[in-house]
C-alpha positions in Angstrom: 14.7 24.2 -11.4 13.9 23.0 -8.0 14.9 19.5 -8.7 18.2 19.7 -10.6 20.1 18.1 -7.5 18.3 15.4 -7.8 20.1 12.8 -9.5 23.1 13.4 -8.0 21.5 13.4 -4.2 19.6 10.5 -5.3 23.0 8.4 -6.3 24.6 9.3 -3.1 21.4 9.1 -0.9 19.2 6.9 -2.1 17.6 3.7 -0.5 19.5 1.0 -3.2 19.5 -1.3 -0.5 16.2 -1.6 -0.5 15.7 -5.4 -3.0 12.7 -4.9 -4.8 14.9 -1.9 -6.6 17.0 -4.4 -7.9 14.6 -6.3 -10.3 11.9 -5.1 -13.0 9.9 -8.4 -12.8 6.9 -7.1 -12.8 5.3 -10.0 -10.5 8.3 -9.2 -7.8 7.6 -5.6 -8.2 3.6 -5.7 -7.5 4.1 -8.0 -4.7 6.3 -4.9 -3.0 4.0 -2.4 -3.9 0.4 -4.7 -2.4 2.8 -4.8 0.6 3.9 -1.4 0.7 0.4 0.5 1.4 -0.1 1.7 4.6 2.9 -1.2 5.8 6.2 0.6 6.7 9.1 0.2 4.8 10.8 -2.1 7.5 8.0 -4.4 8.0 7.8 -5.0 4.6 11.7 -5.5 4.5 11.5 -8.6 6.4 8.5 -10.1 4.5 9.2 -9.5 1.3 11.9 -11.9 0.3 10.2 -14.7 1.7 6.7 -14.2 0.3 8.1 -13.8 -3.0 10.4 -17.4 -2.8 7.8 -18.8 -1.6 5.4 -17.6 -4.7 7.5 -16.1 -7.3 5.1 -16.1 -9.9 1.4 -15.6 -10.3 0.8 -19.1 -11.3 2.4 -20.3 -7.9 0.4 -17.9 -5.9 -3.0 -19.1 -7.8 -2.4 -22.9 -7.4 -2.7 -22.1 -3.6 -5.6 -21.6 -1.2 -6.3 -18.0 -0.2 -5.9 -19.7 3.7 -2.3 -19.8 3.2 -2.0 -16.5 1.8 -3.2 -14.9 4.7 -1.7 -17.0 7.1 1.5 -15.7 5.4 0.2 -12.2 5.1 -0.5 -12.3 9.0 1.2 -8.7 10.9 1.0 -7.2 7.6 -2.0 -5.6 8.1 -5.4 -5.0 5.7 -6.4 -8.7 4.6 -8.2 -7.1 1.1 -4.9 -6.2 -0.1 -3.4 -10.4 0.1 -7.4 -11.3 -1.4 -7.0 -8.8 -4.4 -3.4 -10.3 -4.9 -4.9 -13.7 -5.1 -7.3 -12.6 -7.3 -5.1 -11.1 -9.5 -2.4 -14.0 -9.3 -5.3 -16.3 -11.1 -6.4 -13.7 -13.6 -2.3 -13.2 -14.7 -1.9 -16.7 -14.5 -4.5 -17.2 -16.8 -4.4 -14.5 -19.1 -1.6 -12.8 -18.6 0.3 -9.3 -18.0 -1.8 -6.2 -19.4 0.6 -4.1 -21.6 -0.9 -0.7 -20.8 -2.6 1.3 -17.8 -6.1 0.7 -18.4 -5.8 -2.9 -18.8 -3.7 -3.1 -15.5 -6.3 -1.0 -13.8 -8.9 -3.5 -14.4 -6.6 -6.1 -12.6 -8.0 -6.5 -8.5 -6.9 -3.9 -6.4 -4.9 -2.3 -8.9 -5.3 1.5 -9.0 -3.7 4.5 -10.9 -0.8 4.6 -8.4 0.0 1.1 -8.6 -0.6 0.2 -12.4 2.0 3.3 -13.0 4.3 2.2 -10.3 4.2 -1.4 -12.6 5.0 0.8 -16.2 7.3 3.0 -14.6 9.7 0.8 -12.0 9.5 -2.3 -14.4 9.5 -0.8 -18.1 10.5 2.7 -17.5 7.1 4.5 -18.9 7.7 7.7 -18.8 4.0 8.8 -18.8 1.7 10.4 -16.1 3.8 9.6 -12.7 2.9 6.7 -9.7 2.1 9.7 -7.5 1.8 8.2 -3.6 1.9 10.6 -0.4 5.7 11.6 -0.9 5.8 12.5 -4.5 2.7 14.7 -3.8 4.5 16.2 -1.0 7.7 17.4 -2.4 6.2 18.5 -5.7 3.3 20.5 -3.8 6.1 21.9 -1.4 9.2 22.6 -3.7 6.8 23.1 -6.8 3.6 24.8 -5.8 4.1 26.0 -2.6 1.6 24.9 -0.4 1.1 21.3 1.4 -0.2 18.2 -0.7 -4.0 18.3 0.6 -3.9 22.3 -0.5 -3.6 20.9 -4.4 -5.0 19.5 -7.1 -4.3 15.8 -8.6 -4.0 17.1 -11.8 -1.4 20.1 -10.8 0.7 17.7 -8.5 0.8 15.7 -11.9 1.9 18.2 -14.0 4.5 19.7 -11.7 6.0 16.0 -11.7 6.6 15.9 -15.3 7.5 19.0 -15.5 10.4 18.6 -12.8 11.9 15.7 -14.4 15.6 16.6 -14.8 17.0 15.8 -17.9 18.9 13.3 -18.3 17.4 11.4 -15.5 15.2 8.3 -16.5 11.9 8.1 -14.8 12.3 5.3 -12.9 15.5 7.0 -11.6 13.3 9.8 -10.9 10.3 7.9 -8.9 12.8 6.5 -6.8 14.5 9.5 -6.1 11.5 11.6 -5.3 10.0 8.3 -2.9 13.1 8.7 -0.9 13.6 12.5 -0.6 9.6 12.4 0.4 10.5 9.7 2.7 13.7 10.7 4.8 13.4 14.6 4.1 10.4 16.1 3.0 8.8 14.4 5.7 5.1 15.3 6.3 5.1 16.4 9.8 8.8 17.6 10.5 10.7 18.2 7.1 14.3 18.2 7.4 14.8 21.3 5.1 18.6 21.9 6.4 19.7 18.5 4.4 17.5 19.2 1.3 19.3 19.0 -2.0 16.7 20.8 -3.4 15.9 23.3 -0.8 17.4 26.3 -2.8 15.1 26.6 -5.4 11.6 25.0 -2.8 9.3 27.5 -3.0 8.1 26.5 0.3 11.3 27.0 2.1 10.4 30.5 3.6 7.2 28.8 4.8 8.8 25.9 6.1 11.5 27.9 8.1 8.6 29.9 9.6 6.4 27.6 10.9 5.5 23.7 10.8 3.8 22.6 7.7 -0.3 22.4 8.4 -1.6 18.8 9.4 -3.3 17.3 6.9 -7.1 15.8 7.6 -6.9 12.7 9.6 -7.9 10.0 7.4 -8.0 7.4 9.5 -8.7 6.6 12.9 -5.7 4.8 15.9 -4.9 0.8 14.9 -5.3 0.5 18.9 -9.5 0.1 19.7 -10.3 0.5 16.0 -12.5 -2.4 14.2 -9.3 -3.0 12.2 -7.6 -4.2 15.1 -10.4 -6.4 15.9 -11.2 -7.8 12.0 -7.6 -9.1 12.2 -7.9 -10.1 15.8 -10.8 -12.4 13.9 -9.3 -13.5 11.1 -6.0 -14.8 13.1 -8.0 -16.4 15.6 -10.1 -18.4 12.6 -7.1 -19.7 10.4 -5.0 -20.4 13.6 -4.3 -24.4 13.2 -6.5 -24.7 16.7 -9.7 -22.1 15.2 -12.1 -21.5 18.2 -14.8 -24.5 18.5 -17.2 -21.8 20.1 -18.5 -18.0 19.4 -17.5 -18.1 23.3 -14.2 -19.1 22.5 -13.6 -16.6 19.7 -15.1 -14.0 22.2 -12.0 -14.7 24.6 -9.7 -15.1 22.1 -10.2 -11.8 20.9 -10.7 -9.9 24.2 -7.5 -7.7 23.8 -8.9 -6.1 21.1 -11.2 -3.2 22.7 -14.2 -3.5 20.4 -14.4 -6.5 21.3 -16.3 -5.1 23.9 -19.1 -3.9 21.8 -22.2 -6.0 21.9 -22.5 -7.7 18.5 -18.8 -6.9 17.5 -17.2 -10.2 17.1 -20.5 -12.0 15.1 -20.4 -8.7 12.8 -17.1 -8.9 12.0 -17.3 -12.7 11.3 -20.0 -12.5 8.6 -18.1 -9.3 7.2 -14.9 -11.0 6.5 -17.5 -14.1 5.1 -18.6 -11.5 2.7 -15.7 -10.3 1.4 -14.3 -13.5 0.4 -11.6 -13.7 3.5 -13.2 -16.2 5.1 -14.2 -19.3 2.7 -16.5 -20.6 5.1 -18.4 -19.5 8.2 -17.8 -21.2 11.2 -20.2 -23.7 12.1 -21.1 -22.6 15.3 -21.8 -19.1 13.5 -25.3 -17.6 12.3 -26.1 -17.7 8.4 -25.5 -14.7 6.9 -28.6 -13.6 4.8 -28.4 -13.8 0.9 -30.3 -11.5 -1.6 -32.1 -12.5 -4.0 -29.5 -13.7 -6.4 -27.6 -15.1 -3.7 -25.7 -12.4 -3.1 -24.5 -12.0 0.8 -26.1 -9.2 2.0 
């Protein structure tokens, strides 16, 4: 099978330096994994270990304002991600861990990915896989044949299980396959010469013949983007010296090209007031209309 030099690539390769590998706290793990999406590895390196002395437990993180989460959070990027983790901090703190999938689903900003991750890297579940990009990619190149976008959840599931070497836990296993995905079977230039498993990767001929197909851009350049100018924003409104003016916001936030749009920077303003990352407008700022039940609109 494809993956039989796994474990012992994975012993001899693998990223053990990395610290959140080194516990199975579940809180600790879940604070890696919110930090994790769409942050690079080294980013979250640095960030990491301090977040989690500073809160290491749910009931820490609730007893403090969101404000000081996401002053923290700042340079991390996507604000929702530190507002879910608040919001689940309080519901764990107050009713506890979830003891299955389903129930850690229904926890804020908790997915299928991530409430598998939890089972897997903290209790060693050895049921349906925390599939991200990587795993996807080595079992739809070394297992199927064809790149990640080209096949099914379900079938990148299966071939996952089915893979598992035996012997090898599957938290052993998750790991293994995040790093191989990560430092080999890289998306746009796979490094196929060091593979341990590119014997028996039925994409090998493929690979050797041409660069793998670019998958569909899913997401458009930080630089320009309204990302860049949401958390352009939000720095400038938790900043100890907040802007006393929409003027002053305006030049605070200049560097960020949509700025530039008409209506950018007051749109943005009542967006993050909707979504809970902003506790109160500014009072310089327009009201933001309600619905009928008092609902922002």
């Amino acid at each position: 099978m494809w993956s039989d030099p796994l474990p012992s690539w994975y012993a001899a390769n693998g990223r053990h330096h990395l610290p959140w590998r080194h516990t199975r706290d579940p809180w600790a793990v879940l604070l890696s994994e919110v930090m994790l999406q769409q942050t690079s590895v080294g980013r979250v390196l640095e960030r990491w270990g301090p977040l989690l002395e500073r809160w290491p437990d749910p009931a820490s993180l609730a007893a403090t304002p969101l404000e000081e989460l996401l002053r923290a959070w700042d340079g991390l990027g996507y604000p929702r991600r530190a507002r879910s983790l608040h919001l689940t901090a309080r519901r764990l703190a107050a009713e506890g861990w979830p003891e299955d999938e389903a129930g850690l689903r229904s926890l804020p900003g908790v997915g299928p990915y991530t409430a598998r991750a939890l089972l897997t890297l903290c209790h060693g579940a050895g049921g349906p896989p925390p599939r991200d990009v990587n795993l996807g990619r080595v079992a739809a190149r070394a297992g199927l044949g064809v790149e990640p976008h080209r096949a099914p959840a379900a079938r990148l599931d299966e071939e996952l299980l089915r893979s598992r070497p035996p012997g090898m836990d599957a938290r052993d296993h998750t790991l293994a396959l995040f790093d191989l995905g990560a430092t080999v079977c890289r998306a746009r230039a796979p490094r196929c010469a060091a593979c341990p498993c590119a014997a028996g990767c039925a994409s090998k001929e493929r690979l050797a013949a041409a660069a793998p197909e670019a998958p569909p851009r899913r997401q458009a350049a930080w630089g320009g983007s309204r990302r860049q100018l949401r958390g352009a924003v939000l720095r400038a409104l938790l900043d100890a010296d907040p802007p006393a003016t929409a003027e002053a916001l305006d030049a605070r936030v200049a560097h960020a090209a949509a700025a530039a749009v008409p209506g950018a920077v007051a749109a943005v303003v009542a967006e993050l007031h909707r979504e809970g990352l902003l506790a109160e407008l500014p009072a310089w700022a327009p009201p933001v209309a309600c619905g009928p039940h008092g609902d922002h609109l």
